[in-house]
DOKOLGU-624872 format. One record per residue: residue in one letter; x, y, z of N, C-alpha, C, O in turn. Coordinates in steps of 0.2 Angstrom, whole numbers. Layout:
% residues N
+---------+-------+-------+-------+-------+-------+-------+-------+-------+-------+-------+-------+-------+
: residuo :   n.X :   n.Y :   n.Z :  ca.X :  ca.Y :  ca.Z :   c.X :   c.Y :   c.Z :   o.X :   o.Y :   o.Z :
+---------+-------+-------+-------+-------+-------+-------+-------+-------+-------+-------+-------+-------+
:       A :     X :     Y :     Z :     X :     Y :     Z :     X :     Y :     Z :     X :     Y :     Z :
...
+---------+-------+-------+-------+-------+-------+-------+-------+-------+-------+-------+-------+-------+
END
This chain:
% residues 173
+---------+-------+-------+-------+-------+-------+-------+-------+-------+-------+-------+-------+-------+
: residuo :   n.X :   n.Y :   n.Z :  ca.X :  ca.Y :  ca.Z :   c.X :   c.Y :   c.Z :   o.X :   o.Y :   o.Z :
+---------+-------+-------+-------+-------+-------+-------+-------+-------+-------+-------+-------+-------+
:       X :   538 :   536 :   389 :   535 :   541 :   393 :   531 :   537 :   399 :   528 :   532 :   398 :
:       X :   532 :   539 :   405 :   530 :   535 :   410 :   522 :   538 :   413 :   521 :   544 :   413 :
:       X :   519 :   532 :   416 :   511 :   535 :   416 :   511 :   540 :   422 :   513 :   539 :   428 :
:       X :   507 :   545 :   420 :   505 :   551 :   426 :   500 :   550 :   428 :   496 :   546 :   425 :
:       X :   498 :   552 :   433 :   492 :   552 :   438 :   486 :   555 :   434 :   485 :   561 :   434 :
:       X :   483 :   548 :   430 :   476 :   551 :   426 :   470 :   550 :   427 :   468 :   548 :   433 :
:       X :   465 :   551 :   423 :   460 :   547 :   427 :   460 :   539 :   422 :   464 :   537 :   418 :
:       X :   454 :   537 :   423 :   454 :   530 :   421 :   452 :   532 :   414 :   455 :   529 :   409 :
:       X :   447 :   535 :   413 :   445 :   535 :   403 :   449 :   534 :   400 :   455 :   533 :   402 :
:       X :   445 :   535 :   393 :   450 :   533 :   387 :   456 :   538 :   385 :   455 :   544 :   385 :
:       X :   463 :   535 :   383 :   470 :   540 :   382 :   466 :   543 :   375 :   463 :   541 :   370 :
:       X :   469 :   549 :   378 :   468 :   553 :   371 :   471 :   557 :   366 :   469 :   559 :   361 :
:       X :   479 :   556 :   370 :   484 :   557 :   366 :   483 :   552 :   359 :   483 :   555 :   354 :
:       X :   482 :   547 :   359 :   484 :   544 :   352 :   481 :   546 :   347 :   484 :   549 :   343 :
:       X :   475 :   545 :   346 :   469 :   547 :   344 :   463 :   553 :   346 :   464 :   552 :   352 :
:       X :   460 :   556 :   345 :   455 :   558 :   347 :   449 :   563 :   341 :   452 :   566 :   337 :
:       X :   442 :   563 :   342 :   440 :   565 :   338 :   440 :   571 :   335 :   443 :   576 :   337 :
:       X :   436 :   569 :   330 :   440 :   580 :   326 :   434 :   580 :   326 :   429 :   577 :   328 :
:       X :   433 :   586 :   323 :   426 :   588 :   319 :   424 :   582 :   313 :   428 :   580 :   309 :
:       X :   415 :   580 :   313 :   417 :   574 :   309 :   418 :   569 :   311 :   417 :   564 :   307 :
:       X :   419 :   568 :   316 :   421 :   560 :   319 :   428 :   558 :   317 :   431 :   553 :   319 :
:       X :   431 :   562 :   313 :   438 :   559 :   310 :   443 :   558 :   318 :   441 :   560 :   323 :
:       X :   448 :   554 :   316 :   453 :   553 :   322 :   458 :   557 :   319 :   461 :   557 :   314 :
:       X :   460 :   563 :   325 :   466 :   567 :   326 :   471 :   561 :   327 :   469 :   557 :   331 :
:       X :   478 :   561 :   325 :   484 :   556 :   324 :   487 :   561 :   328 :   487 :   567 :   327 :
:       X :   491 :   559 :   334 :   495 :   564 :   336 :   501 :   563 :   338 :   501 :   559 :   343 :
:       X :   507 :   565 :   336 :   513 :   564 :   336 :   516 :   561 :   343 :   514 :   563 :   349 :
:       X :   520 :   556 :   342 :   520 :   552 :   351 :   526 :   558 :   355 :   530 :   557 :   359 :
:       X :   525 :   563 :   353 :   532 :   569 :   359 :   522 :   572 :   363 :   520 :   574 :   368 :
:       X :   520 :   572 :   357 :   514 :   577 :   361 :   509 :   575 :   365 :   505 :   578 :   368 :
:       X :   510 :   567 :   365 :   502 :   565 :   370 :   501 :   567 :   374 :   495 :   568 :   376 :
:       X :   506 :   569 :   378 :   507 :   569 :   384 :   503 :   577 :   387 :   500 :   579 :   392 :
:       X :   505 :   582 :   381 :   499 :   588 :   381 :   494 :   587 :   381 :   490 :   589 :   384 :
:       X :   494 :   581 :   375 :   485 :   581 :   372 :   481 :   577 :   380 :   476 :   580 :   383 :
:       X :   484 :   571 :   383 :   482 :   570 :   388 :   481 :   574 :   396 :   478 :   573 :   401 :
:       X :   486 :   580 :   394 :   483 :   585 :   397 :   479 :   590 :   398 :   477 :   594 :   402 :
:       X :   476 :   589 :   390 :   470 :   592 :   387 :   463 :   589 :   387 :   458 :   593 :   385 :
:       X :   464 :   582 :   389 :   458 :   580 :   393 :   456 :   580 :   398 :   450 :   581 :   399 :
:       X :   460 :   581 :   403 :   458 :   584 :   410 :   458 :   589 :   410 :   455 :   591 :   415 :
:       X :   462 :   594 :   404 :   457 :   601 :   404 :   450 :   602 :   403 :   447 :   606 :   406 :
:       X :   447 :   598 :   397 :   442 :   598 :   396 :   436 :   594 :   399 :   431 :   593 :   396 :
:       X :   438 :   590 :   406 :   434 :   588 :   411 :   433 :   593 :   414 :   427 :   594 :   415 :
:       X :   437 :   596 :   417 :   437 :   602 :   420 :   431 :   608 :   418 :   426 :   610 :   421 :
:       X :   434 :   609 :   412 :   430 :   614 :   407 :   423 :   611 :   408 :   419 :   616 :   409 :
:       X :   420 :   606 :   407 :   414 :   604 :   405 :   411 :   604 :   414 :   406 :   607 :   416 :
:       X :   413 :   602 :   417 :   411 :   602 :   424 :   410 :   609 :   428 :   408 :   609 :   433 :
:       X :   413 :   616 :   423 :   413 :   622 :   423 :   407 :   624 :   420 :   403 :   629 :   421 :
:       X :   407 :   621 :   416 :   400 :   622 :   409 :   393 :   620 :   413 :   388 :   623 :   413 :
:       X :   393 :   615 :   416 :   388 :   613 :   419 :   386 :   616 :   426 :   380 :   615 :   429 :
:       X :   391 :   619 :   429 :   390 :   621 :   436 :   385 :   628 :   436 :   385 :   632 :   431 :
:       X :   379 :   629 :   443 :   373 :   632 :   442 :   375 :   636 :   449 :   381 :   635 :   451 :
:       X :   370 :   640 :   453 :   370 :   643 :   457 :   371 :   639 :   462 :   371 :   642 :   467 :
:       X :   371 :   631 :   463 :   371 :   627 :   469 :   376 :   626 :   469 :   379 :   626 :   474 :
:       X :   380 :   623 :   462 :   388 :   621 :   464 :   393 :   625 :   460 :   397 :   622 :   457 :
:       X :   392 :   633 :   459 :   397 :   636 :   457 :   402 :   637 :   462 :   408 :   638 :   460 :
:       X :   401 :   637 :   466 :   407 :   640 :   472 :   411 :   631 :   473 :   417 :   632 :   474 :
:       X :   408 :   627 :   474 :   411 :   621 :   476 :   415 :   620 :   468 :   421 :   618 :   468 :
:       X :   411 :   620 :   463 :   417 :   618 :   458 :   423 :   625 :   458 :   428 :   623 :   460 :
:       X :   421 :   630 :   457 :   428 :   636 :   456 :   432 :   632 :   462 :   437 :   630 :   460 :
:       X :   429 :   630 :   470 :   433 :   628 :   475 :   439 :   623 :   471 :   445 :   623 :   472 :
:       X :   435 :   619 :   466 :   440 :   611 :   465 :   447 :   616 :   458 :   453 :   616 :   456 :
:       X :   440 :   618 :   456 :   447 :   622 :   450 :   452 :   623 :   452 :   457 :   620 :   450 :
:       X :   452 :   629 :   458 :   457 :   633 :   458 :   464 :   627 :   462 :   470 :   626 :   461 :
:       X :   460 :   624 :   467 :   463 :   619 :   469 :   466 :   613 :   464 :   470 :   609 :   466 :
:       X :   466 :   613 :   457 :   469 :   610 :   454 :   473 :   612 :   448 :   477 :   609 :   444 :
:       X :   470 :   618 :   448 :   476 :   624 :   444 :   484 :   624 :   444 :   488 :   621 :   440 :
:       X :   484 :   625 :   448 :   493 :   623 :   451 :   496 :   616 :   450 :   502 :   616 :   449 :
:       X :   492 :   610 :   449 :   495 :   604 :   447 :   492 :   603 :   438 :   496 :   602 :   433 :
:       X :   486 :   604 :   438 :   485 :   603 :   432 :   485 :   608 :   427 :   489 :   606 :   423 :
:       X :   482 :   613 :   426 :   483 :   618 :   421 :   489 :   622 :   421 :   491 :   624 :   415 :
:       X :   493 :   624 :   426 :   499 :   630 :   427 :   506 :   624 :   423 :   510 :   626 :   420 :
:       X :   505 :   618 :   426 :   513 :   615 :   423 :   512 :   615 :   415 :   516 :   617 :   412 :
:       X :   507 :   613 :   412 :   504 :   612 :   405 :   506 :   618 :   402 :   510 :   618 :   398 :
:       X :   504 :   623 :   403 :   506 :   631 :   400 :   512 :   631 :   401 :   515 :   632 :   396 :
:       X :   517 :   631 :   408 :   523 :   632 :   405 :   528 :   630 :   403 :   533 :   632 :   402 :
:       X :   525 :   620 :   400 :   529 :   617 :   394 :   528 :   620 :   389 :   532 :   621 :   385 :
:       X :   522 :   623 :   388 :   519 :   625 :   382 :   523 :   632 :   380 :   525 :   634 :   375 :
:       X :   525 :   636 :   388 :   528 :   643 :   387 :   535 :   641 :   384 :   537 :   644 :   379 :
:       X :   538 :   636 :   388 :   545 :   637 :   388 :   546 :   632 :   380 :   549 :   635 :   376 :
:       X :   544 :   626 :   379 :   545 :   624 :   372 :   541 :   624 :   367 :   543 :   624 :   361 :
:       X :   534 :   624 :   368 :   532 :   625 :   361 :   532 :   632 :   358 :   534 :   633 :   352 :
:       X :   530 :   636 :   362 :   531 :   644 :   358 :   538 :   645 :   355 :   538 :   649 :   350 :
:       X :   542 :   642 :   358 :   550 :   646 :   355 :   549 :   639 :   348 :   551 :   640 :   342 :
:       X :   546 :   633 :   351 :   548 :   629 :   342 :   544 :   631 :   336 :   546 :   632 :   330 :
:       X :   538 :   632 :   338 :   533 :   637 :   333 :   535 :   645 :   330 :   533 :   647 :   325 :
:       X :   539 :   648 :   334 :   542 :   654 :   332 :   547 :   651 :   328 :   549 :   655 :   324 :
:       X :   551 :   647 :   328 :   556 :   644 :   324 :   555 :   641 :   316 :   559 :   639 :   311 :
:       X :   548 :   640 :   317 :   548 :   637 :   308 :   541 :   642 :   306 :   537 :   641 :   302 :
:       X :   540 :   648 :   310 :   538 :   654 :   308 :   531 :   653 :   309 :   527 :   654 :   305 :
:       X :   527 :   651 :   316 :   522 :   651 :   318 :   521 :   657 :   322 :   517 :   657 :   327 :
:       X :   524 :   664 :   321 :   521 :   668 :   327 :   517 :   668 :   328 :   517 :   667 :   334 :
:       X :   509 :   669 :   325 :   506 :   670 :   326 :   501 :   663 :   328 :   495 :   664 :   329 :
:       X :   503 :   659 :   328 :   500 :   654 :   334 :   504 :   653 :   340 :   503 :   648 :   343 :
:       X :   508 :   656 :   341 :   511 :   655 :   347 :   507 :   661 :   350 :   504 :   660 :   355 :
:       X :   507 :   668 :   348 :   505 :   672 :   349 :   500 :   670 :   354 :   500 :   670 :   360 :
:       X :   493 :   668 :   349 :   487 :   667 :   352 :   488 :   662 :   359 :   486 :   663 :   365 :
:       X :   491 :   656 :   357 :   493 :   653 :   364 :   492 :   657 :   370 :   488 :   656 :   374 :
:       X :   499 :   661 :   371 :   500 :   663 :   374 :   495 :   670 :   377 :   495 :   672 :   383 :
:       X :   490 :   672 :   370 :   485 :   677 :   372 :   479 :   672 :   378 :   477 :   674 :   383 :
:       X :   478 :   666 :   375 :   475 :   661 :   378 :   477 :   660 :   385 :   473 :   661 :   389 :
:       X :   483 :   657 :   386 :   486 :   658 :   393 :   485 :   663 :   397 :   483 :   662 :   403 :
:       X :   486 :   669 :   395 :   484 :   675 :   398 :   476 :   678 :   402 :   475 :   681 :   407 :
:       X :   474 :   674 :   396 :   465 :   675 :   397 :   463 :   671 :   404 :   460 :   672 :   410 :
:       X :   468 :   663 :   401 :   465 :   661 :   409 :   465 :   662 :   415 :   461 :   663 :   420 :
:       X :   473 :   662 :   415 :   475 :   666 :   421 :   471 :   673 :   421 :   467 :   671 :   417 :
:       X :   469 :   676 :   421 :   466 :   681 :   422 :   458 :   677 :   426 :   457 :   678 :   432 :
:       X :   455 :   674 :   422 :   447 :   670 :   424 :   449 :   666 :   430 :   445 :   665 :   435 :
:       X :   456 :   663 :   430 :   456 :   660 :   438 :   457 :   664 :   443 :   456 :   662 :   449 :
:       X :   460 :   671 :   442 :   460 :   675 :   448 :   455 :   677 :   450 :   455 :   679 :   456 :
:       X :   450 :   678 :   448 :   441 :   678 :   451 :   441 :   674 :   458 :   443 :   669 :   460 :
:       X :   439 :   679 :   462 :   441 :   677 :   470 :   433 :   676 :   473 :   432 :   673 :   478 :
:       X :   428 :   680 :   469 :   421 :   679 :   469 :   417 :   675 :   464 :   414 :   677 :   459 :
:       X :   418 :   669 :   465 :   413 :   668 :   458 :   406 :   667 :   456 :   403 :   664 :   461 :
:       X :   403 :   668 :   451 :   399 :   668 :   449 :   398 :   662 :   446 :   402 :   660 :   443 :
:       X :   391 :   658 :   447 :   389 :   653 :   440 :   390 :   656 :   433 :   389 :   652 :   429 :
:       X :   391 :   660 :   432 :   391 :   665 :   424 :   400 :   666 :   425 :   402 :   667 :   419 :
:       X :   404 :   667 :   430 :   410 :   667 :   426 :   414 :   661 :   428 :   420 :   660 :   426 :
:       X :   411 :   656 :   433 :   415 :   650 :   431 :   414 :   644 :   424 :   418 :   640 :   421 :
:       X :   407 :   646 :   422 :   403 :   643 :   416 :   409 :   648 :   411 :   413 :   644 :   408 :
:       X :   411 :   653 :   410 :   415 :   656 :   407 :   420 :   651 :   405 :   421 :   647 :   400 :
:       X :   423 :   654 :   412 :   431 :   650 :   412 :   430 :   642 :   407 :   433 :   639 :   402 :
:       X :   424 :   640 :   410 :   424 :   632 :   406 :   422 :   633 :   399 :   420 :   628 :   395 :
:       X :   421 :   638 :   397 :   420 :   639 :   388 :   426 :   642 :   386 :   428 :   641 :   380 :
:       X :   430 :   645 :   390 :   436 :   647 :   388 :   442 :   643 :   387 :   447 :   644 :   384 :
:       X :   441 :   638 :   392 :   448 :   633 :   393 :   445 :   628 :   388 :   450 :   625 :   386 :
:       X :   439 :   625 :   386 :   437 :   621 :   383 :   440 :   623 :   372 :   442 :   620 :   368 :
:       X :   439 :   631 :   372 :   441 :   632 :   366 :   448 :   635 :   365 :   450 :   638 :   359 :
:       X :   451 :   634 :   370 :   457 :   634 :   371 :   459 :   627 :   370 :   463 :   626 :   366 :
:       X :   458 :   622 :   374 :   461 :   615 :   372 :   460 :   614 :   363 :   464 :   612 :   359 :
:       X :   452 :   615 :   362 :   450 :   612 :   355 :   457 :   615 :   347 :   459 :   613 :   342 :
:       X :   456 :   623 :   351 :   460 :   627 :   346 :   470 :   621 :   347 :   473 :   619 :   342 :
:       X :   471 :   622 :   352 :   478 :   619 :   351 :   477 :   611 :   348 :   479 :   609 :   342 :
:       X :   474 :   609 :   351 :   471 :   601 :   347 :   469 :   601 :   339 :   473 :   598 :   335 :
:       X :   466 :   605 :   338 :   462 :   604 :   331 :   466 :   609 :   325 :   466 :   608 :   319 :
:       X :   469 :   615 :   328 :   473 :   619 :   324 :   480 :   619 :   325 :   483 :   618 :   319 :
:       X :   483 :   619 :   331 :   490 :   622 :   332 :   496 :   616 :   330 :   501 :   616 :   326 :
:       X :   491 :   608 :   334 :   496 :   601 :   331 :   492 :   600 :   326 :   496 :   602 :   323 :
:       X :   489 :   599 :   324 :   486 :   596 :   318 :   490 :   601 :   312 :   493 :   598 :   308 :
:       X :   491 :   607 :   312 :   494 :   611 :   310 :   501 :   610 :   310 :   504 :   613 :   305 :
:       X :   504 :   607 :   314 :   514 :   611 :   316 :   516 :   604 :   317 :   521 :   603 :   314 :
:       X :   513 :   599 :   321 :   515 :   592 :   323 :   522 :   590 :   319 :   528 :   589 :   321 :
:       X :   520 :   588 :   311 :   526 :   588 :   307 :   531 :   591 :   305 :   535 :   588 :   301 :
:       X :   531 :   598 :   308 :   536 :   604 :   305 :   539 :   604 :   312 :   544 :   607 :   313 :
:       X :   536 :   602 :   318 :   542 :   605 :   323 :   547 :   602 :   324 :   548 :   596 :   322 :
:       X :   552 :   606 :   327 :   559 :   602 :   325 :   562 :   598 :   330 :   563 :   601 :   336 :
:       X :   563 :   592 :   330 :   566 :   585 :   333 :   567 :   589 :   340 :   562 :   590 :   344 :
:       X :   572 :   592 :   342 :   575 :   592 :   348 :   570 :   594 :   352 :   570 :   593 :   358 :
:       X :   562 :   599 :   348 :   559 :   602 :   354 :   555 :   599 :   355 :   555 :   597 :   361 :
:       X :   551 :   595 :   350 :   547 :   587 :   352 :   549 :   582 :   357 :   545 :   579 :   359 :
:       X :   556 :   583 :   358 :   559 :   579 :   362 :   560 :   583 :   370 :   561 :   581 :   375 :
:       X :   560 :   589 :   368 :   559 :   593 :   374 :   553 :   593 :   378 :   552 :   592 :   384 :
:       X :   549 :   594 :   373 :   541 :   594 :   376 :   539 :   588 :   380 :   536 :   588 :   385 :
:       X :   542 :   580 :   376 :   539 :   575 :   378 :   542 :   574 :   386 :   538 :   572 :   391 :
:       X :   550 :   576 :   387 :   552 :   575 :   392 :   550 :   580 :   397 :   551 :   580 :   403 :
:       X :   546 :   585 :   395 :   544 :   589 :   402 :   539 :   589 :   404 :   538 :   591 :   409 :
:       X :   534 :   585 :   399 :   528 :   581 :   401 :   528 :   576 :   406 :   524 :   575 :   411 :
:       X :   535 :   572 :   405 :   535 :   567 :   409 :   539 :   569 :   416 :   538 :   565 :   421 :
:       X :   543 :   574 :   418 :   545 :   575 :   424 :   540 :   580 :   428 :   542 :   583 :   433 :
:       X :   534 :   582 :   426 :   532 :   586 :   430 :   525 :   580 :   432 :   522 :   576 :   428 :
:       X :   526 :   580 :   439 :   520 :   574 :   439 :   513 :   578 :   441 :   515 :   583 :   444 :
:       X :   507 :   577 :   442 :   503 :   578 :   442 :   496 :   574 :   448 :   495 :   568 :   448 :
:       X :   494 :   577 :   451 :   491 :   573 :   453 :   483 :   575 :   455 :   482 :   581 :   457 :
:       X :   479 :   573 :   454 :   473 :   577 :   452 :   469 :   576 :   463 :   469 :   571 :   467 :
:       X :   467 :   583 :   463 :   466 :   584 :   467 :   459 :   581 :   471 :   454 :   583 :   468 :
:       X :   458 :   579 :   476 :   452 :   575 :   479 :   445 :   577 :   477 :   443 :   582 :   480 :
:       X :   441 :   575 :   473 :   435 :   577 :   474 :   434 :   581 :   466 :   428 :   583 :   464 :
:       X :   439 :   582 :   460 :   438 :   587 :   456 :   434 :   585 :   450 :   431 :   588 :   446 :
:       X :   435 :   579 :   450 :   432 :   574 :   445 :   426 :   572 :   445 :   424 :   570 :   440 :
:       X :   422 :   571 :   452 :   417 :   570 :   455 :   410 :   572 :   452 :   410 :   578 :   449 :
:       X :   405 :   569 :   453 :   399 :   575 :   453 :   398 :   578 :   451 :   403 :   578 :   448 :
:       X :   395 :   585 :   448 :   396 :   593 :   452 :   391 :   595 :   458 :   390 :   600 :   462 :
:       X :   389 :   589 :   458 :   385 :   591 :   465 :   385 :   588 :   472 :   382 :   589 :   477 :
:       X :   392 :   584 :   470 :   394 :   580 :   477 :   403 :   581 :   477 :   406 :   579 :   482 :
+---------+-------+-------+-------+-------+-------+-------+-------+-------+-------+-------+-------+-------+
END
């Protein structure tokens, strides 16, 4: 897997914490989600903290990085983990996924925002990451079958990503 444009912290794909402090082990096709899911959850928390001075500037960094960050991540997720989970009889975690995907997209279309619903959105996307992390691979990691693991891994690596000027910054600069 060749490296994408991340930031500097610690990979999170290999390990990362559970509830408990335990280390989540995470299958080498998935890192590359799971490392998608720290940048989700920078976002998220940078969402969580934003107040009536920097709500309009962070929703600005979000939406500006929706399209590279958040939208390729969902549709690896649409196009191969949902059909591999429906295939060893996960509907109903696929289900929710995709109920999850739904929701955001929705919360990013907010064309006014609020400190109260971009604080949202960053509690939504933040339990949205934890639930695929901590339930759906810790759950399915072993049972999905070869070829999609191998699908997923390759589509992680051909979409590249580049994190947008300013998104990681501050929230007040």
């Amino acid at each position: 897997m060749h490296e994408r444009n991340r930031l500097p912290a610690a990979n999170l794909g290999a390990c990362q914490p559970a509830r408990g402090g335990l280390p989540l082990k995470r299958h080498p096709s998935l890192r590359g989600l799971s490392d998608d899911h720290h940048t989700a959850l920078v976002i998220a928390a940078r969402c969580k903290r934003s107040d009536e001075a920097s709500a309009a500037r962070t929703w600005e960094s979000v939406v500006a990085a929706a399209p590279s960050q958040l939208e390729p991540h969902f549709e690896i997720e649409e196009r191969h983990l949902l059909p591999a989970l429906r295939r060893i009889g996960e509907q109903a975690l696929a289900e929710r996924i995709l109920d999850d995907h739904v929701q955001l997209r929705e919360l990013l279309a907010v064309t006014r925002p609020t400190p109260d619903s971009v604080q949202e959105f960053g509690r939504a996307l933040e339990a949205h990451v934890r639930y695929e992390e901590r339930e759906i691979f810790e759950r399915t990691q072993d049972r999905l079958p070869e070829d999609a693991l191998v699908a997923l891994e390759r589509a992680c690596d051909e979409i590249p990503r580049v994190c947008p000027a300013g998104l990681f910054g501050s929230p007040e600069g």
